[in-house]
C-alpha positions in Angstrom: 116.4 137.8 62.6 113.0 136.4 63.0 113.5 134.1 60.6 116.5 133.0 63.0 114.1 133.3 66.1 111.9 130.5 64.3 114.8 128.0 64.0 115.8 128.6 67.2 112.5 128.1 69.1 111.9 124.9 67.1 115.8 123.2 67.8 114.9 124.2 71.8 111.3 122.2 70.8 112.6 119.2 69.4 115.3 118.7 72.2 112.9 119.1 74.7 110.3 116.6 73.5 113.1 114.3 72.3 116.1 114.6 74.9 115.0 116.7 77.9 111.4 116.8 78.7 109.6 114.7 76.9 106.5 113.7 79.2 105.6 117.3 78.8 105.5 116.2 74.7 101.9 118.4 74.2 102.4 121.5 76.7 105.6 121.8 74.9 104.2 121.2 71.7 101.3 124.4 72.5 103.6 126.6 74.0 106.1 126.4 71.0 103.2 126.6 68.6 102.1 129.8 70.4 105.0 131.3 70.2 106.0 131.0 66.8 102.8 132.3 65.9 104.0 135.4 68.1 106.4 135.3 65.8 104.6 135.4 62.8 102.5 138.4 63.9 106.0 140.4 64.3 107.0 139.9 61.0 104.0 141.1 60.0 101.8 137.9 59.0 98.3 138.3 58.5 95.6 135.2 59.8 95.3 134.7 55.7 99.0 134.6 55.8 99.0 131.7 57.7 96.2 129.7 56.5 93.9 130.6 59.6 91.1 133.1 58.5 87.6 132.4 58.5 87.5 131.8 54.9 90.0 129.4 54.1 89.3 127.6 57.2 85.8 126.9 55.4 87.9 125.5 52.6 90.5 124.0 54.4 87.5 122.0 56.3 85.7 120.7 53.3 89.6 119.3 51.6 89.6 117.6 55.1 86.8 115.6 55.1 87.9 114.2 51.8 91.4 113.5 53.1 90.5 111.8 56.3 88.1 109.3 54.3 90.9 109.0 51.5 93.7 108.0 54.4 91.4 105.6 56.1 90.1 104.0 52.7 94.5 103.4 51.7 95.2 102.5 55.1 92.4 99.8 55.7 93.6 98.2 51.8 97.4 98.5 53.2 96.3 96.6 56.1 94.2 93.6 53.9 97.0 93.1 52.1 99.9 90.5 53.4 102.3 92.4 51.7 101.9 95.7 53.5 100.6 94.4 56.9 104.0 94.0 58.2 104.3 98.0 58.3 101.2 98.2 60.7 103.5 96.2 63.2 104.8 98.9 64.9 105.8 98.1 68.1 104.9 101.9 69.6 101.5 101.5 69.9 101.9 97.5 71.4 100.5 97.2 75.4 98.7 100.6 75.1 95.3 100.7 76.8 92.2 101.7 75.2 92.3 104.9 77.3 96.0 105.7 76.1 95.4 105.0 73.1 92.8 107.6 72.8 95.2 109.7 74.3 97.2 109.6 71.5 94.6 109.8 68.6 92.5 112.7 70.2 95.1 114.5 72.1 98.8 113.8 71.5 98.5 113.7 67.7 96.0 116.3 67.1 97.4 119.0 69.8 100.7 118.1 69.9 102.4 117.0 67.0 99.6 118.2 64.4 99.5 121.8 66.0 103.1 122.4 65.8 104.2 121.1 62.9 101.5 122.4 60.9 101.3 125.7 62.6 105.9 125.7 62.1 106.1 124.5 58.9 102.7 125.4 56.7 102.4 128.1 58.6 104.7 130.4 59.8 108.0 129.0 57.7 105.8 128.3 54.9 104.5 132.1 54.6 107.3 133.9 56.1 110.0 132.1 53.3 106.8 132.6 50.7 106.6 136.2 50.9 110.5 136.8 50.7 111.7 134.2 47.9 108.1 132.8 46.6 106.2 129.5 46.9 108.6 127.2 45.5 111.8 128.2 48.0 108.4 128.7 50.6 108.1 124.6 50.0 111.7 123.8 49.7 112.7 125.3 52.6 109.3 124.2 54.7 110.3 120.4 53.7 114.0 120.1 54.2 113.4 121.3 57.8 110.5 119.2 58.2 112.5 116.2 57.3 115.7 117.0 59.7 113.0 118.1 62.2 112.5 114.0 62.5 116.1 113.2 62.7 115.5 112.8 67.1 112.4 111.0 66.4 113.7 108.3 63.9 116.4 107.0 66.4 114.7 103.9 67.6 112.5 103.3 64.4 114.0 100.3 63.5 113.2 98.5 66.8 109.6 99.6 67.0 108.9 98.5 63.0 109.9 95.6 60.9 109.3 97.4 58.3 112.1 99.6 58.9 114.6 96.9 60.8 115.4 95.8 56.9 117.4 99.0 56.7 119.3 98.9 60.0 121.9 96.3 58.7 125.7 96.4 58.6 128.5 98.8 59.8 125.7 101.8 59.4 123.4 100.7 61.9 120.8 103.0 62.4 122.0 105.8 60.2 119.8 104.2 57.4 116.6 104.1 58.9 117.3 107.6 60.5 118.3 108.9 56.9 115.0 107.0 55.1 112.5 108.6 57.7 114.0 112.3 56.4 113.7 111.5 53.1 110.4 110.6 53.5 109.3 112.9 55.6 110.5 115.7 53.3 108.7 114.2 50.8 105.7 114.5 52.8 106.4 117.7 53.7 106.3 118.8 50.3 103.2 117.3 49.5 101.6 119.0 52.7 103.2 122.2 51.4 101.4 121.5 48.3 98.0 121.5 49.8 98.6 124.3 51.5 99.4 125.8 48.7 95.9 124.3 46.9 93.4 124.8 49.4 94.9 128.2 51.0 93.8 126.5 53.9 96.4 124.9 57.4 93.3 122.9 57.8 93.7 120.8 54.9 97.4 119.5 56.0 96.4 119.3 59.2 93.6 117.0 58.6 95.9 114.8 56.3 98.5 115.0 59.0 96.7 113.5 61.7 94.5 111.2 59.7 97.8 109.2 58.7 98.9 109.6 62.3 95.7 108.9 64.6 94.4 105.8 62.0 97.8 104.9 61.9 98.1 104.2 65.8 94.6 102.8 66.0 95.3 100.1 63.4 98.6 99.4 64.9 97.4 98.8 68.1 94.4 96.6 66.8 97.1 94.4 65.0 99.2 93.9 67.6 96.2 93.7 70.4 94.5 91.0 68.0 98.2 89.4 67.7 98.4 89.0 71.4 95.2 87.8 71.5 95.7 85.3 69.5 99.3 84.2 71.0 
């Protein structure tokens, strides 16, 4: 049953901040994040449960600093390299402001989309399926939901990246890109898993979470903003 209450809570989530309501993206994001740790704490979780005592927060903070400078190191080589620039093109960050922009590193990624699906699926899927069936159904389970979680999300992808436009070609359309941003984003979910697994920590997927997130927007909109300087 509460299992069942988590599933629902996040499907009312993801339609509002996809389909219904989606200019109230981060009060939805911190209300469902709340609640699904009410959840947790009725099924019995403990803060250590969940990745969020004192002590594996210490952890979880010193994994992060290593993670942030290891995202930013990949990302800045992906971006000197004409062969992966094209995927920095992504058309969602083009015309934002410098305060918007912010906006999104500092407040939408972190306390929206970092908050809930961290505290969802490393957290309170991750530990309730862990303590039932184990760690490896704990990651399987955490990661296939994680990737169909993005299903809404990956609709326009193709028209906001090159990268991904290559895929949305033929009678299938869009289905391909949609599909490829699942599989990939269950494969990141299991390696998320995985370091919440390693470092006992939430803080340690979080941090990797939003550092490809937040540096990915910032260097998104510095190529496009020096593009339409340059134009």
């Amino acid at each position: 049953m509460r299992m069942s209450c988590v599933i629902a809570v996040l499907v009312g989530a993801n339609l509002l901040n996809n389909w219904l309501a989606p200019g109230a993206y981060v009060l939805t994001c911190v209300v469902t994040a709340a609640a699904l740790l009410l959840i947790a704490r009725w099924d019995g979780l403990t803060r250590a449960d969940l990745g969020l005592d004192t002590v594996t927060l210490r952890r979880g903070l010193r994994w992060a600093s290593v993670l942030v400078g290891a995202v930013l190191a990949v990302l800045l080589a992906g971006l000197a390299l004409p062969v992966t620039r094209e995927v920095f093109e992504d058309q969602r960050a083009a015309g934002l402001t410098l305060g918007q922009l912010l906006w999104r590193v500092l407040v939408r990624v972190p306390v929206g989309t970092v908050l809930l699906e961290e505290v969802a699926f490393r957290g309170v899927l991750w530990a309730m399926v862990r303590r039932r069936r184990g760690t490896g159904w704990a990651t399987a389970v955490s990661s296939v939901l994680f990737g169909l979680w993005h299903v809404l999300p990956s609709r326009g992808l193709s028209r906001a990246n090159p990268a991904a436009a290559v895929l949305d070609t033929g009678p299938a359309g869009n289905a391909l890109p949609v599909a490829a941003a699942v599989v990939a984003t269950t494969a990141a979910g299991i390696v998320l898993c995985e370091l919440r697994r390693r470092s006992g920590s939430l803080l340690a997927p979080a941090a990797l979470h939003w550092a490809v997130n937040g540096f990915g927007y910032a260097l998104a909109w510095a190529v496009l903003d020096q593009g339409a300087r340059t134009d």
